[in-house]
LUMVEXLUM-428475 format. One record per atom (N, C-alpha, C, O): residue number from 1; residue in three letters; atom name; x negated, y, z. Coordinates in nm, 2 decimals, padded with zeros to 4 digits. Layout:
N
(r NUM ala CA (X Y Z))
...
This chain:
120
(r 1 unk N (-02.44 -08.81 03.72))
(r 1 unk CA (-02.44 -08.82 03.86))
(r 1 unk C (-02.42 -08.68 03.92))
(r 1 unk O (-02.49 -08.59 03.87))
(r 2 unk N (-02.34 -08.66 04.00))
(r 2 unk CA (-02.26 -08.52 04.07))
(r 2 unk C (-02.24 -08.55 04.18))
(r 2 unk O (-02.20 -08.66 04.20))
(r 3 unk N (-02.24 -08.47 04.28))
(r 3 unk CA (-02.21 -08.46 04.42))
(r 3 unk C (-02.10 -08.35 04.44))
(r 3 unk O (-02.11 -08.27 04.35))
(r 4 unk N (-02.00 -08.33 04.51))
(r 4 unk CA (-01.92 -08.25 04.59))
(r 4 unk C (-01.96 -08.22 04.71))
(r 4 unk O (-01.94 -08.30 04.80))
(r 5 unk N (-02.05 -08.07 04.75))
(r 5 unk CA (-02.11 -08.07 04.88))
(r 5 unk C (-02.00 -07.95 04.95))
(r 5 unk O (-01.92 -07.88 04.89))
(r 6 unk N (-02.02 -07.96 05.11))
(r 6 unk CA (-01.94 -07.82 05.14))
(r 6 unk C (-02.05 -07.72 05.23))
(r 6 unk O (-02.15 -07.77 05.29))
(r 7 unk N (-02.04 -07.60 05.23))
(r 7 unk CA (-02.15 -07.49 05.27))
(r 7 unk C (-02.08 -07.36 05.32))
(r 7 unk O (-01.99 -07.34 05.24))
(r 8 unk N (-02.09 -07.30 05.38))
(r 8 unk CA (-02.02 -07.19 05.44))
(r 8 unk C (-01.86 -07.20 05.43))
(r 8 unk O (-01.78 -07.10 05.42))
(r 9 unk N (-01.81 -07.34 05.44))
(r 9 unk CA (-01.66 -07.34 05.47))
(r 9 unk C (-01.59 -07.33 05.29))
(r 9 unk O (-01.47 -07.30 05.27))
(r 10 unk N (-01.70 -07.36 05.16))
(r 10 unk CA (-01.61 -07.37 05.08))
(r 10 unk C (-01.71 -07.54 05.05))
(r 10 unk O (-01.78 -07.62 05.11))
(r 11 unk N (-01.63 -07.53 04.90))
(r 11 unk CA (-01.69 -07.69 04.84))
(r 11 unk C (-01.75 -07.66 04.69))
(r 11 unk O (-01.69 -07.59 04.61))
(r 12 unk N (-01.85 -07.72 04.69))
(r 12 unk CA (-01.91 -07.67 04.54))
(r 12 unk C (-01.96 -07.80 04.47))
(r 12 unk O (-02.02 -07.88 04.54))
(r 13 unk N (-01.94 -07.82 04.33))
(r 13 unk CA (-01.96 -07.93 04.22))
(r 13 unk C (-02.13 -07.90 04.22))
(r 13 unk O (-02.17 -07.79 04.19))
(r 14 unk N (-02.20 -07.98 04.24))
(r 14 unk CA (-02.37 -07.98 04.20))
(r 14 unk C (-02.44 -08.10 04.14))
(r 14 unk O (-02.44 -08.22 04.17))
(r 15 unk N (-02.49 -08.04 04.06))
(r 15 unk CA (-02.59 -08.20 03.97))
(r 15 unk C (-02.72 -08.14 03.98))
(r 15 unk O (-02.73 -08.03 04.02))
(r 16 unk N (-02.84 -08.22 03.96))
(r 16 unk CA (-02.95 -08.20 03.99))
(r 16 unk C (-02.99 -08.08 03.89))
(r 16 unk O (-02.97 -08.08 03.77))
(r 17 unk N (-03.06 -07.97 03.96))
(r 17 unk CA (-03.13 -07.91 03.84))
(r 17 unk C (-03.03 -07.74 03.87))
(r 17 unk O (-03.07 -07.63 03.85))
(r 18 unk N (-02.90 -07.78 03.91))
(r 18 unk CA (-02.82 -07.65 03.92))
(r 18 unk C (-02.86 -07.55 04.00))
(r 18 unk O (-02.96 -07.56 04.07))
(r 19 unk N (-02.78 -07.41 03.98))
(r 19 unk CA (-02.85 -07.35 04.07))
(r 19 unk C (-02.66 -07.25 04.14))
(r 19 unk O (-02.56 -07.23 04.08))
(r 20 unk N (-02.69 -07.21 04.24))
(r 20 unk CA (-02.58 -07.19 04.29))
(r 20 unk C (-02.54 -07.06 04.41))
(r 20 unk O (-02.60 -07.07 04.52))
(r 21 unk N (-02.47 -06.99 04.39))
(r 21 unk CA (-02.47 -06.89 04.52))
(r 21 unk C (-02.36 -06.93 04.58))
(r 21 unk O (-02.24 -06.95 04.55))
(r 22 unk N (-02.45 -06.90 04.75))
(r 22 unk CA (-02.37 -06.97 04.88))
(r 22 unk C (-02.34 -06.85 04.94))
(r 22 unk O (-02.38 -06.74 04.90))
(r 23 unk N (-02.27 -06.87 05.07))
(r 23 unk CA (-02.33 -06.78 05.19))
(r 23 unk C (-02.43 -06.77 05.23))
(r 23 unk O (-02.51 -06.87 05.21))
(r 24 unk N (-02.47 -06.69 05.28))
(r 24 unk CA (-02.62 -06.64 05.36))
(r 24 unk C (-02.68 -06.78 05.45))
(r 24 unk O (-02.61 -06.80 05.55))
(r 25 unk N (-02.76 -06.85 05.43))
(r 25 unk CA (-02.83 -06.96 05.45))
(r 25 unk C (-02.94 -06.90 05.55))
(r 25 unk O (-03.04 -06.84 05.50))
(r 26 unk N (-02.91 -06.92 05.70))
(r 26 unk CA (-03.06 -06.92 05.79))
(r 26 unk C (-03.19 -07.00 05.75))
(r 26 unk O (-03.25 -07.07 05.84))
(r 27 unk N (-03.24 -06.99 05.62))
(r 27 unk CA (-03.34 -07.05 05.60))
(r 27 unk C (-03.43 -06.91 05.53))
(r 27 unk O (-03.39 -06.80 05.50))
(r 28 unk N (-03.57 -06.97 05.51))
(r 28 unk CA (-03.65 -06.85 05.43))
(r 28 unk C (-03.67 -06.92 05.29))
(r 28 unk O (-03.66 -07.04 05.27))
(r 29 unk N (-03.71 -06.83 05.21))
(r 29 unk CA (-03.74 -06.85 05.05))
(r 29 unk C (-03.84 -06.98 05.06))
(r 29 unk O (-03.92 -07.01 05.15))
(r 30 unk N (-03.81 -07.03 04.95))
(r 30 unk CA (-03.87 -07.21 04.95))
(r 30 unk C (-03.88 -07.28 05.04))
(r 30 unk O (-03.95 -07.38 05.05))
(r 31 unk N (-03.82 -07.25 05.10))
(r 31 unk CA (-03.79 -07.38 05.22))
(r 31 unk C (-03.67 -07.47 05.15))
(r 31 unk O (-03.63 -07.43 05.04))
(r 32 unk N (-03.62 -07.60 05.20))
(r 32 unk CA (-03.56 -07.70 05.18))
(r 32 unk C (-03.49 -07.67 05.27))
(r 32 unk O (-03.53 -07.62 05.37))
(r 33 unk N (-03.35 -07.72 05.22))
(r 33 unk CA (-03.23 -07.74 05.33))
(r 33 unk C (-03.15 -07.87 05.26))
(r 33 unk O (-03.15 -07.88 05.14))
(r 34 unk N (-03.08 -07.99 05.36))
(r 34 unk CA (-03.00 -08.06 05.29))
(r 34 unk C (-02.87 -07.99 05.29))
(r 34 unk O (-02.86 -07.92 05.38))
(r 35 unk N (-02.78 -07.99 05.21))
(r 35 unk CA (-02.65 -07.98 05.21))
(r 35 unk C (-02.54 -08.10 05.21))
(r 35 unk O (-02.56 -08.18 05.12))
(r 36 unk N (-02.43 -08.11 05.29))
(r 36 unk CA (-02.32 -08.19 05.39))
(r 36 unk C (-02.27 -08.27 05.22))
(r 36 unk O (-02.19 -08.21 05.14))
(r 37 unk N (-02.31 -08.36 05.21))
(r 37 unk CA (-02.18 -08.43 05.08))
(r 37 unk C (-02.04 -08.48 05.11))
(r 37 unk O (-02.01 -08.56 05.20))
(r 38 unk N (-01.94 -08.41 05.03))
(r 38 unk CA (-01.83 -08.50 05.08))
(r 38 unk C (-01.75 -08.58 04.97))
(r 38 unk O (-01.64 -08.63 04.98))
(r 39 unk N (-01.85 -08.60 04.84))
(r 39 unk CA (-01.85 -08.65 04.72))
(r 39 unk C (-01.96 -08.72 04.69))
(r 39 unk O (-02.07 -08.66 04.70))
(r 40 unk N (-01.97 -08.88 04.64))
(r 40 unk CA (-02.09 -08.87 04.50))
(r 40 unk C (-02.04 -08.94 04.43))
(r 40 unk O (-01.95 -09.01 04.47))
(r 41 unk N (-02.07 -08.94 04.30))
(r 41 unk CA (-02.05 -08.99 04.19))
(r 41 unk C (-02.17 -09.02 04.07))
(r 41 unk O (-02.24 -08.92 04.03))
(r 42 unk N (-02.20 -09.19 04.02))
(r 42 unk CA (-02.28 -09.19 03.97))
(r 42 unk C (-02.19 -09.29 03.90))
(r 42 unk O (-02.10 -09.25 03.84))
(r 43 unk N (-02.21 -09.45 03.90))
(r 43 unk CA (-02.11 -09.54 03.87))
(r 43 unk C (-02.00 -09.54 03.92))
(r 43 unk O (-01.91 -09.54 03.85))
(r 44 unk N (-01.98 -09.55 04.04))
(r 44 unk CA (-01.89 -09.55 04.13))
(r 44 unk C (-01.88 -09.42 04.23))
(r 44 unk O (-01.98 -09.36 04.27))
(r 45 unk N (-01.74 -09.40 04.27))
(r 45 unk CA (-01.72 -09.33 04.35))
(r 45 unk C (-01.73 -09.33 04.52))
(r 45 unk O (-01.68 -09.42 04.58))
(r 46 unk N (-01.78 -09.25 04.59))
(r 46 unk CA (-01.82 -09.30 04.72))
(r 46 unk C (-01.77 -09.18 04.77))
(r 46 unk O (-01.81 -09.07 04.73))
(r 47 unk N (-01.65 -09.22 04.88))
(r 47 unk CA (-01.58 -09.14 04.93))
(r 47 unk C (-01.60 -09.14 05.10))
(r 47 unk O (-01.58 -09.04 05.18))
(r 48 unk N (-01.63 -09.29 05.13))
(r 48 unk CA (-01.59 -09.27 05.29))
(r 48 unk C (-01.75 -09.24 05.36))
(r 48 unk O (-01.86 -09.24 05.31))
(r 49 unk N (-01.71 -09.23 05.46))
(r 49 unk CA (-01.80 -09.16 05.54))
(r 49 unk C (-01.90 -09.23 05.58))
(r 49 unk O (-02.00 -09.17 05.62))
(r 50 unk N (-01.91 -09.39 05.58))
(r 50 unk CA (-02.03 -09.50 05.60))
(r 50 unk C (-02.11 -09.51 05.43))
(r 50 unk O (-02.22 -09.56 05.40))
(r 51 unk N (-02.03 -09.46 05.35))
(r 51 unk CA (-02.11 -09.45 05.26))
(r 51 unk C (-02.20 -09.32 05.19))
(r 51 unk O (-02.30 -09.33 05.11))
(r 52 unk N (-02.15 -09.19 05.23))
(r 52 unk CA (-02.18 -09.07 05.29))
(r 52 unk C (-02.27 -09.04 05.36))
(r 52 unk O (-02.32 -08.93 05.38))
(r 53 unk N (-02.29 -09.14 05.41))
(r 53 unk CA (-02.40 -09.13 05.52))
(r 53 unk C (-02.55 -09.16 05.46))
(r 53 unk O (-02.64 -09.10 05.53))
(r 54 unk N (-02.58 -09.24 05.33))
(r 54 unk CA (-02.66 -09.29 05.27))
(r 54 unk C (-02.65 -09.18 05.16))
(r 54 unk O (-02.69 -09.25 05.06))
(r 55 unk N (-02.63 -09.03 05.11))
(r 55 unk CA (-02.58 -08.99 05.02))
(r 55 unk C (-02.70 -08.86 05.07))
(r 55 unk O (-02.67 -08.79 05.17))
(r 56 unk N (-02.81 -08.83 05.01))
(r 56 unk CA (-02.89 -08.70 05.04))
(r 56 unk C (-02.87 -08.61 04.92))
(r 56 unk O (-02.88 -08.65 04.80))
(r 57 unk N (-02.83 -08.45 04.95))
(r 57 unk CA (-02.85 -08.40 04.88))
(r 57 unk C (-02.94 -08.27 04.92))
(r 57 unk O (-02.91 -08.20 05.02))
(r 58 unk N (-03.06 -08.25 04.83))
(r 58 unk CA (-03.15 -08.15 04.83))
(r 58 unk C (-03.15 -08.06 04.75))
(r 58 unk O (-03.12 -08.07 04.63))
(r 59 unk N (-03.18 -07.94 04.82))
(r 59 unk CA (-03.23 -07.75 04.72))
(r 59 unk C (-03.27 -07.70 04.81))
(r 59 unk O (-03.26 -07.70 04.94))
(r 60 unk N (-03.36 -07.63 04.70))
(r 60 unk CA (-03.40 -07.50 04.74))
(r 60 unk C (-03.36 -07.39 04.72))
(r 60 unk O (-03.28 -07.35 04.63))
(r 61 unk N (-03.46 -07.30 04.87))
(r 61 unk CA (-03.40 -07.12 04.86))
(r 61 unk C (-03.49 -07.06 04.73))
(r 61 unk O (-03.61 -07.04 04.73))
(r 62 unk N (-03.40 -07.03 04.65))
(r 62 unk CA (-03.46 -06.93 04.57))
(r 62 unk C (-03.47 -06.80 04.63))
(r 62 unk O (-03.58 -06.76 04.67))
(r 63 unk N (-03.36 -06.73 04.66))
(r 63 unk CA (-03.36 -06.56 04.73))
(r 63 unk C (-03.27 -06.54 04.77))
(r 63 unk O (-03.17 -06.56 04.70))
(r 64 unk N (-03.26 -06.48 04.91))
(r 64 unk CA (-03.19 -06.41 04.93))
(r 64 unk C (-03.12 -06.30 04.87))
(r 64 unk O (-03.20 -06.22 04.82))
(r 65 unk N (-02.97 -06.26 04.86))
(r 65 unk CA (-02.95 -06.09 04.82))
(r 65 unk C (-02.80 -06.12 04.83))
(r 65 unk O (-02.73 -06.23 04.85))
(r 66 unk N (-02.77 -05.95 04.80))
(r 66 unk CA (-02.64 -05.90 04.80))
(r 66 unk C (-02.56 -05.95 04.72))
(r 66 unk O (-02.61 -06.02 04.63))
(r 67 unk N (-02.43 -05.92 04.74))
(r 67 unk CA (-02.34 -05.95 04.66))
(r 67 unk C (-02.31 -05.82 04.59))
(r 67 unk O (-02.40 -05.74 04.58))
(r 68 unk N (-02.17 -05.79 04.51))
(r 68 unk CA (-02.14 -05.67 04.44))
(r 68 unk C (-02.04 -05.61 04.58))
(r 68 unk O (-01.97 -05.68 04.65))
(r 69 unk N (-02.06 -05.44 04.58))
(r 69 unk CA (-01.97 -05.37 04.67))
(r 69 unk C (-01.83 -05.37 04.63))
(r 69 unk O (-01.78 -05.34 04.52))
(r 70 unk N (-01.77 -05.40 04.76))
(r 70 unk CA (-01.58 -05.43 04.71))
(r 70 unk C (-01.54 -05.29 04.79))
(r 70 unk O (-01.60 -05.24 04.89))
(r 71 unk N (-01.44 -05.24 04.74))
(r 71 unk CA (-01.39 -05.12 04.81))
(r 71 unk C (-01.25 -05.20 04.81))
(r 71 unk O (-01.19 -05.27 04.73))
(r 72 unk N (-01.22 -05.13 05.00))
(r 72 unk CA (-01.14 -05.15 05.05))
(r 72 unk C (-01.04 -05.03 05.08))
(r 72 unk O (-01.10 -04.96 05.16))
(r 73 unk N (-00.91 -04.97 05.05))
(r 73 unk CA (-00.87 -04.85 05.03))
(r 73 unk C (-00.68 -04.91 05.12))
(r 73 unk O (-00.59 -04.98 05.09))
(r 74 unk N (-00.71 -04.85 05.21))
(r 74 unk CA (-00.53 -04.88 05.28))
(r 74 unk C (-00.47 -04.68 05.25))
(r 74 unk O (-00.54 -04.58 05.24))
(r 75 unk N (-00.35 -04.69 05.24))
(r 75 unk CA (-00.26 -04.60 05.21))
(r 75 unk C (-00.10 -04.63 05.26))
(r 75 unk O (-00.02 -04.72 05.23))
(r 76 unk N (-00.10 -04.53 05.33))
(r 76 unk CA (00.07 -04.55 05.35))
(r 76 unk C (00.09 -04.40 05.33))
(r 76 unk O (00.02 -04.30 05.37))
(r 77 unk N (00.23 -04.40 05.27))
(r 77 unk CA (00.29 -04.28 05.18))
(r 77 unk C (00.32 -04.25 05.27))
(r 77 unk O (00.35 -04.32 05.36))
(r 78 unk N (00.32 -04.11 05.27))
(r 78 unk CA (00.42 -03.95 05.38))
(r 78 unk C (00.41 -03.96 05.50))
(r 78 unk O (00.51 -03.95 05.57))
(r 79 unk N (00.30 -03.99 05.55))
(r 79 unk CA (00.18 -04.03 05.64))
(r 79 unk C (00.06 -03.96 05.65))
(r 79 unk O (00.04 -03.89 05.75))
(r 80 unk N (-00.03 -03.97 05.53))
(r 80 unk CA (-00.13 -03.88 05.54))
(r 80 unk C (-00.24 -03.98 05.59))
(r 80 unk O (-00.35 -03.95 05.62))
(r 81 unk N (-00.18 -04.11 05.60))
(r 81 unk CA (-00.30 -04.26 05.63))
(r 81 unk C (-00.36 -04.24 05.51))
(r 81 unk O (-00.28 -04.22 05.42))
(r 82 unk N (-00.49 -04.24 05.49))
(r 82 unk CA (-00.63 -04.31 05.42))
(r 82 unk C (-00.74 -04.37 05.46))
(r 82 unk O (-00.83 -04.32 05.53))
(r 83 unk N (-00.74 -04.48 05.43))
(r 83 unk CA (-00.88 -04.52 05.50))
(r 83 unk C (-00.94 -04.59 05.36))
(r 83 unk O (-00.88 -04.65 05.28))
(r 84 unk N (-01.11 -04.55 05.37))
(r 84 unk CA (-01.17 -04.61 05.25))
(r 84 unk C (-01.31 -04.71 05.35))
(r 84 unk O (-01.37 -04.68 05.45))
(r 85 unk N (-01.30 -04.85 05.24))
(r 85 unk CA (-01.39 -04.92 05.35))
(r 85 unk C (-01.46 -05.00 05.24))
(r 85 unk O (-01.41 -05.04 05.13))
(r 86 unk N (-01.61 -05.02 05.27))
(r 86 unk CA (-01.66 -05.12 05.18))
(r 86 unk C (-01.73 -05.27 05.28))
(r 86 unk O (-01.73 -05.29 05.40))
(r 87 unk N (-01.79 -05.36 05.17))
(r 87 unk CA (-01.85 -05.47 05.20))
(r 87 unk C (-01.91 -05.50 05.09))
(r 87 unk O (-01.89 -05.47 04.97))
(r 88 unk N (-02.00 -05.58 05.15))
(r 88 unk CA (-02.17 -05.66 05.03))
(r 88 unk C (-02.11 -05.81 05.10))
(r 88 unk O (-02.07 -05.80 05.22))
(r 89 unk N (-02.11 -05.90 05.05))
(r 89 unk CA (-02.13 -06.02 05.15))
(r 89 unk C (-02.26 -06.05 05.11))
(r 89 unk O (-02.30 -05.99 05.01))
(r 90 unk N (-02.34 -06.11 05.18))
(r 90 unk CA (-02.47 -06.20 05.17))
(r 90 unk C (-02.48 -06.30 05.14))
(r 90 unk O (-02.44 -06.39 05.21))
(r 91 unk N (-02.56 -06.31 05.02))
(r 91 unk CA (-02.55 -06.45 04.96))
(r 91 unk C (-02.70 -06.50 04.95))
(r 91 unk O (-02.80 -06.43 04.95))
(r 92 unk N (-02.70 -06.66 04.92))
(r 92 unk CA (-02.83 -06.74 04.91))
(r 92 unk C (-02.81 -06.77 04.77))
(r 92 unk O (-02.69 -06.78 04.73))
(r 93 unk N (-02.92 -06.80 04.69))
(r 93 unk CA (-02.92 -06.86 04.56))
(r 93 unk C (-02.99 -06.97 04.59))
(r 93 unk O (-03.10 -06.96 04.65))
(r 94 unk N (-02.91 -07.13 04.56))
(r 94 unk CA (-02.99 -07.17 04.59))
(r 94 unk C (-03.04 -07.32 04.46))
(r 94 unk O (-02.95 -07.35 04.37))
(r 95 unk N (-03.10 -07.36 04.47))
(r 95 unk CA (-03.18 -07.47 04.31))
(r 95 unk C (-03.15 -07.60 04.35))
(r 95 unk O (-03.23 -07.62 04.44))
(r 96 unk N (-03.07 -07.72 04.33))
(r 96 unk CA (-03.03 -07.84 04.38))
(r 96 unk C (-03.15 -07.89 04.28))
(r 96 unk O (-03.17 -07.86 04.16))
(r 97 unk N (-03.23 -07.99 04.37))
(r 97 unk CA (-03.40 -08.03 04.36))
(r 97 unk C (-03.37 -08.21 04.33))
(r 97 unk O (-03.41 -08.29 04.24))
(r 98 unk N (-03.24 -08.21 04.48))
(r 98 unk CA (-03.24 -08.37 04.42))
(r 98 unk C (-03.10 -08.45 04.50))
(r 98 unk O (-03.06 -08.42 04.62))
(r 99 unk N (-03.03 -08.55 04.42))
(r 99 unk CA (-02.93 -08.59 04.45))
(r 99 unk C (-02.99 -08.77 04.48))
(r 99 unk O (-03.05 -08.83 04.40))
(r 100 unk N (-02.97 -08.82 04.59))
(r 100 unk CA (-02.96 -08.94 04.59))
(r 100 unk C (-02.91 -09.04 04.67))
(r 100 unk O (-02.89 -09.00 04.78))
(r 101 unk N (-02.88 -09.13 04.65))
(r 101 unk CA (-02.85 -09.27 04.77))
(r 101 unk C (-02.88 -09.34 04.80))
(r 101 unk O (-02.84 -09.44 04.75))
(r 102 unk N (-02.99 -09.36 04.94))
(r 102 unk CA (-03.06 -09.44 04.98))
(r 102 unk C (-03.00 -09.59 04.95))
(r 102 unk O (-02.88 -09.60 04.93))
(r 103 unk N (-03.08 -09.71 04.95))
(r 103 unk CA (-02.99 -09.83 04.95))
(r 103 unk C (-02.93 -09.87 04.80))
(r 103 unk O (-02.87 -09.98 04.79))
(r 104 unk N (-02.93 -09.78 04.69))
(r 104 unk CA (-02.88 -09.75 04.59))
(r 104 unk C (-02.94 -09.90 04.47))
(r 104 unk O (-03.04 -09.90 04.40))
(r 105 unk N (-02.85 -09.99 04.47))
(r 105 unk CA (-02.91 -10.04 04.34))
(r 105 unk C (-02.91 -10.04 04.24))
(r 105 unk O (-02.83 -09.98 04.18))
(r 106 unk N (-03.06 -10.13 04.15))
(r 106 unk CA (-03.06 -10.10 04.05))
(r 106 unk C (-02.98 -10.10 03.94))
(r 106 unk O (-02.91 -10.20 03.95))
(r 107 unk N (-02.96 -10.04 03.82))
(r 107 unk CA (-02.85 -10.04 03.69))
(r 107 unk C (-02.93 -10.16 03.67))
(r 107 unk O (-03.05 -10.17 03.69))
(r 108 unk N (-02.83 -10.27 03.62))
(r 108 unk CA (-02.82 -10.39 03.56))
(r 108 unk C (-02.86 -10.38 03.39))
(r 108 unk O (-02.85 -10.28 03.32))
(r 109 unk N (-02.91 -10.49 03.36))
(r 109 unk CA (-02.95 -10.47 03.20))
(r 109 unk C (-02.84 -10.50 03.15))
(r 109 unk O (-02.74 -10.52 03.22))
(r 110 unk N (-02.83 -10.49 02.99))
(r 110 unk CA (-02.71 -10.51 02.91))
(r 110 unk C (-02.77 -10.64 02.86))
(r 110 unk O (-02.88 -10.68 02.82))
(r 111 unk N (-02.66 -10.70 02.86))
(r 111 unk CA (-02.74 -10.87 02.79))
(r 111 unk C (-02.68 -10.85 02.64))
(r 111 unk O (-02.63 -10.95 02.59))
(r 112 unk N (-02.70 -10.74 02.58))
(r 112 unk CA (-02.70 -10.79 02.45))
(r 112 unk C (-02.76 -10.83 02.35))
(r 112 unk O (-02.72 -10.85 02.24))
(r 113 unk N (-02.90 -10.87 02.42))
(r 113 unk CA (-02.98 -10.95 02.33))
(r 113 unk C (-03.06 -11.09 02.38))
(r 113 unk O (-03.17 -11.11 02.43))
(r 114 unk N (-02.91 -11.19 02.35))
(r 114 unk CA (-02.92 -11.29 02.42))
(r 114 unk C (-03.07 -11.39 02.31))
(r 114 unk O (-03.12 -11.34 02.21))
(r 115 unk N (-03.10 -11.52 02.36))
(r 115 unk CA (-03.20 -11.57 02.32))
(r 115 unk C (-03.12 -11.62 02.14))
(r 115 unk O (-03.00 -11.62 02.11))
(r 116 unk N (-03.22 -11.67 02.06))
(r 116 unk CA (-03.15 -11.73 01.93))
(r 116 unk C (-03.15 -11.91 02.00))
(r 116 unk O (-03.08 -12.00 01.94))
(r 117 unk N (-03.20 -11.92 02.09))
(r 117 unk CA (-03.21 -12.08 02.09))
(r 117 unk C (-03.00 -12.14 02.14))
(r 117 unk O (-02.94 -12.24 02.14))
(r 118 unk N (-02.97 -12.04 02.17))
(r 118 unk CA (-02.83 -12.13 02.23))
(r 118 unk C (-02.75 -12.15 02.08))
(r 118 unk O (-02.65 -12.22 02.07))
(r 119 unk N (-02.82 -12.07 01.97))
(r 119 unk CA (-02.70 -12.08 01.86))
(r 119 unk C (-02.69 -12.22 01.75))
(r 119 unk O (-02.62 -12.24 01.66))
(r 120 unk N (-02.83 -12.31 01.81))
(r 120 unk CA (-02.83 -12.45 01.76))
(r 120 unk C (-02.79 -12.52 01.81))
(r 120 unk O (-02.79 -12.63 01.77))
């Protein structure tokens, strides 16, 4: 069972138990946030949006932190242009705790072990 959730404008694959870096999430360390499903998948696929609606996905904030510094460097020749620029983006780590779908029923038994009385 997998969900397709979206978070700071991208889309990320999550199964229970994962753990994942987002954008910077307005929440504080161990708090809960739901994240938006636009996927689930367990037997069946559930794509539209009345069924979406029944589809919770839960994590937690592990921590806040940086990303790695990118340098940004523009140049134009016989000019004497340099410009040097950097960026951290801000990222959440965060622990997917739990996937589920309200209304969800149960897995059916396998009838492979039918009774001996039908075989007389």
């Amino acid at each position: 069972m997998y969900a397709i959730v979206k978070t700071g404008g991208k889309q990320y694959r999550v199964e229970t138990g994962m753990s994942l870096l987002v954008e910077r999430l307005p929440a504080d360390e161990g708090a809960t946030v739901a994240l938006e499903p636009i996927m689930f998948r367990s037997d069946e696929v559930v794509l539209d949006a009345a069924g979406l609606a029944k589809v919770k996905v839960a994590a937690t904030v592990v921590e806040h932190i940086r990303g790695p510094k990118i340098r940004v460097f523009k140049y134009k020749p016989k000019s004497g242009y340099k410009r040097t620029a950097g960026h951290r983006q801000e990222l959440t780590r965060l622990k997917v705790t739990d996937i589920s779908m309200s209304g969800a029923k149960a897995a059916a038994k396998p009838a492979a072990a039918e009774s001996p009385a039908e075989e007389a």
